[in-house]
C-alpha positions in Angstrom: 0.0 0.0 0.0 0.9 3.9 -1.1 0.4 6.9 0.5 -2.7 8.6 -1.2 -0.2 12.2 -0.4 3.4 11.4 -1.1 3.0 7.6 -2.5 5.3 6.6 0.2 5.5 3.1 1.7 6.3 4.0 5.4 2.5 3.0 6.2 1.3 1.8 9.7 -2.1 0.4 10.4 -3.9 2.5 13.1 -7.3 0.7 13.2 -9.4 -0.6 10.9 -9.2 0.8 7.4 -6.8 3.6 8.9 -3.7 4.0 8.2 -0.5 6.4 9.0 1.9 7.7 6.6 5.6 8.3 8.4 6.9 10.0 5.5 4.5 12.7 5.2 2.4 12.8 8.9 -0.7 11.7 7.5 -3.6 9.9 8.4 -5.9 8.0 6.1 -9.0 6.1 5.8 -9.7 3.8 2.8 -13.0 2.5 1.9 -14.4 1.1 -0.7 -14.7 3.8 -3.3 -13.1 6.8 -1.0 -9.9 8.0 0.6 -10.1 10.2 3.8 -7.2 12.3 4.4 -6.8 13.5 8.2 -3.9 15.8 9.6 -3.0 15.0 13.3 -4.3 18.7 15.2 -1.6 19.4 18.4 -4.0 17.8 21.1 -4.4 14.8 19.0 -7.2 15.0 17.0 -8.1 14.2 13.5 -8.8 17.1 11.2 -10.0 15.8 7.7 -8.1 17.7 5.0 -11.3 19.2 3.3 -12.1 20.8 6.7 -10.9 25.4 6.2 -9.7 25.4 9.6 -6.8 23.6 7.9 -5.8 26.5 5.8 -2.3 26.3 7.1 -1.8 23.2 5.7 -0.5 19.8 6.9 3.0 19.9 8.7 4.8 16.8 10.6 6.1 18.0 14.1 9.9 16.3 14.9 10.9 16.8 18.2 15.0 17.6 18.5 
């Protein structure tokens, strides 16, 4: 399985039929005719990528 963002392969299975990109910070949902894209918000929670308060735009958080 691929990304449905980058296309990457770093893909972890959250739950069922969601998934997590590593490469780009992603989470996903897959059903049968739909992808879901989510960015993870800072207190955790899912923000699906058609939602405006996203306007920022996704961003992966690495702690030094």
């Amino acid at each position: 399985m691929n990304c449905p963002v980058c296309s990457g392969r770093a893909i972890g299975k959250v739950g069922v039929e969601q998934f997590y990109c590593w490469d780009c910070c992603v989470e996903f949902t897959t059903q049968t005719d739909k992808v879901v894209i989510y960015d993870l918000a800072e207190d955790g929670s899912l923000v699906a990528w058609e939602d405006p308060t996203l306007a920022q735009g996704a961003s992966c958080a690495v702690a030094d």
